[in-house]
N, C-alpha and C positions, 0 to 999 in steps of 0.2 A: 626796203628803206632806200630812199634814194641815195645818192653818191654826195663825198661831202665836196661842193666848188672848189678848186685849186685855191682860192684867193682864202680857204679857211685853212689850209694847210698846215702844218705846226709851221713855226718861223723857222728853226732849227734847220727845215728843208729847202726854204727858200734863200740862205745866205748864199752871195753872189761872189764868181768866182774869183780868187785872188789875183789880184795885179801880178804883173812881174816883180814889182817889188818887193810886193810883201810876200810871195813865192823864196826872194833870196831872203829875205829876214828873217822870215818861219826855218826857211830851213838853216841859216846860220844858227838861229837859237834852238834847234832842235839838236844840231850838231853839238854844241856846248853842255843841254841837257843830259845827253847822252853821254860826254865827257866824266860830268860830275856826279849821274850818278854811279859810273864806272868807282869811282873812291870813296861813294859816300856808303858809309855801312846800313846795312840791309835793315828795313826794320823786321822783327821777327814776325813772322803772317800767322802764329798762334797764339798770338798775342789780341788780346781786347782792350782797346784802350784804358779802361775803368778795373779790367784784372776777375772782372765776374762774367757770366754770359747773360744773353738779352734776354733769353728766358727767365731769370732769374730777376732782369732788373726791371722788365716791364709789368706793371702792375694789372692783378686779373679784373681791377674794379677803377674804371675811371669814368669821373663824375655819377652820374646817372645810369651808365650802361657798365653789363659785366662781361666778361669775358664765356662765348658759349660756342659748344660746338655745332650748331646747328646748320651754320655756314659755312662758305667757302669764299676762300683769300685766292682769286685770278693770278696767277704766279706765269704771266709772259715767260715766251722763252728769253735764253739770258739775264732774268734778274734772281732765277734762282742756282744758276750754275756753279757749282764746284771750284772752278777755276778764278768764277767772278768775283767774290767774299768770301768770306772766312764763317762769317754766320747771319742766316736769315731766319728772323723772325716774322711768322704772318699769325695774325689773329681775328676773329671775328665778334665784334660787343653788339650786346642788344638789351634794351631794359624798357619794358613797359612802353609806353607811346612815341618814346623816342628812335626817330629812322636808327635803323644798323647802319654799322662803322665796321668798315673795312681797314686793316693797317699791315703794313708791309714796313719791316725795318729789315735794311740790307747794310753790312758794315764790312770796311775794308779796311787790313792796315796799312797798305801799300798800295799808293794811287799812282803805279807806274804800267806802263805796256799792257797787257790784257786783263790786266785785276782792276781796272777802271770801273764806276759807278756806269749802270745800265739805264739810261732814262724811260722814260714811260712814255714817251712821244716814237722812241725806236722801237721800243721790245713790244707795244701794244700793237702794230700795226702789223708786226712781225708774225702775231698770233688773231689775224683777220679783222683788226675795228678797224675804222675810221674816227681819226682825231680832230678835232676841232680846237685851239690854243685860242686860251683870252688872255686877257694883258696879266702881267703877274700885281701879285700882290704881294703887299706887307703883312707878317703875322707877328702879332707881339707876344712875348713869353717871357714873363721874369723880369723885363727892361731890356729883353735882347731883340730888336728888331731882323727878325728876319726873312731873304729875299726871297717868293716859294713861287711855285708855276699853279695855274690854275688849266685845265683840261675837261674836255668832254669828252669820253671813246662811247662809240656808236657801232654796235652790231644787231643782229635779227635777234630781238627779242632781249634786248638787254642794254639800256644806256645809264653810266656810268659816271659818275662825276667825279673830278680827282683832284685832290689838291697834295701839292707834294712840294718838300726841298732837299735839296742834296749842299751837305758838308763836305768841303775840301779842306783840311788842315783848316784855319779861322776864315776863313770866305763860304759865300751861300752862291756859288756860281747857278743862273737861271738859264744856260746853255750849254750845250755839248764843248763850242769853241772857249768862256769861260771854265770850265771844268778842268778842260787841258790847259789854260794858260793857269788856273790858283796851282794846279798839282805842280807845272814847270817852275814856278815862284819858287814854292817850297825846295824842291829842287838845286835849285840855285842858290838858295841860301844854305847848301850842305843837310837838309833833311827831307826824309820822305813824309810826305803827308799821309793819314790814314782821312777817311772819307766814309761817310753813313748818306744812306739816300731811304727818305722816312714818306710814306706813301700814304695818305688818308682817303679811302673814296668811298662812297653809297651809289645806291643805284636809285634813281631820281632822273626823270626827263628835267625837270624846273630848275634851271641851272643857281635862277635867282633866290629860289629857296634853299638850295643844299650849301651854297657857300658858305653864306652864315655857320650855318653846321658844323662843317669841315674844320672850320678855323677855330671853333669853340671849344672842339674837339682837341685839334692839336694845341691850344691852351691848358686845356686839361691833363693832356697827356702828359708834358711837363711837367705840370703844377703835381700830378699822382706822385711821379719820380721820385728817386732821391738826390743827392748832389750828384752820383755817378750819372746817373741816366741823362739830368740835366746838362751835364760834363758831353758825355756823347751825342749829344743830337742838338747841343748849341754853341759848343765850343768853351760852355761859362758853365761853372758852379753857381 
């Protein structure tokens, strides 16, 4: 398989490097982050935002497809480590004619220093694909618009289509540098944010067909839920 262009690279690795200035500004408010969350109390890391586990709160039947073990969930290094979340959930749905769905829910209660959300533009490349980033998109659910990455990972004998968003406290940061600046927000306003990074993908070369999918899916995923589930993975009841 050929190699993917530099020019298709994820954007994430093409941001250019910081001024001098913003070198002192990053690091003055890195400074103060550090300050506050020196005083700010801990949130507890056995703690689930909703009080139940994701096992329990993700449903084994969403829309059309059901929950089977037939498959396997790619679990990159790093999004499923120990240190990274508190609890991952990976699942594999398949039902009659409709492509299988892949789903990774990774949750954090504390988005600070190395328990940070693991994206899928680092950890997939980490584990031999090549990624391709298309522009993000919008996914609606409920009336909540939100912000999600779309991807292709590419290795021998296996390409991948992914659509995914990561929650930080009430933001849907679609970058590594947003991620760290919603977790700093919170921060600075005296709390820690907890953070869920919700991964939809199949395996489909036809990027134009699987999206539709993707996205119908994680409408459904939702809509399956109950108010908790909906709670964690959009920020809204």
């Amino acid at each position: 398989m050929a190699s993917t262009p530099a020019s298709q690279e994820p954007r994430d690795r093409a941001t250019p490097a910081l001024s001098r200035r913003e070198f002192v500004v990053a690091g003055a408010l890195g400074a103060t982050a550090i300050g506050s969350y020196l005083i700010t109390p801990r949130a507890d890391p056995d703690r689930l935002r909703t009080g139940r586990s994701l096992e329990q709160l993700v449903p084994n039947v969403i829309g059309s497809r059901t929950r089977s073990d037939l498959g396997n969930v790619l679990i990159p290094k790093g999004e499923g480590g120990e240190k990274s979340y508190d609890q991952v959930l990976t699942r594999y749905y398949a039902g009659g004619a409709a492509a299988p769905i892949m789903l990774l829910i990774a949750y954090g209660s504390a988005q600070v220093g190395n328990t940070q959300l693991h994206r899928p533009e680092v950890c997939y490349p980490a584990a031999g694909f090549k990624m391709r980033s298309w522009p993000d998109v919008a996914v609606q659910v409920r009336g909540t618009n939100i912000a999600a990455r779309s991807m292709t990972a590419l290795a021998t004998g296996r390409i991948e289509q992914i659509l995914y968003w990561s929650r930080v406290g009430p933001d849907f940061p679609t970058s590594s540098f947003g991620q760290r600046w919603a977790a700093l927000r919170e921060t600075l306003r005296g709390s820690i944010a907890d953070g869920v990074l919700v991964r939809i993908s199949t395996i489909d070369a036809n990027r134009a067909a699987a999206l539709p999918v993707l996205r119908q899916f994680a409408t459904e995923l939702v809509a399956a839920g109950g108010t908790e589930l909906r709670l964690l993975l959009t920020g809204k009841s």
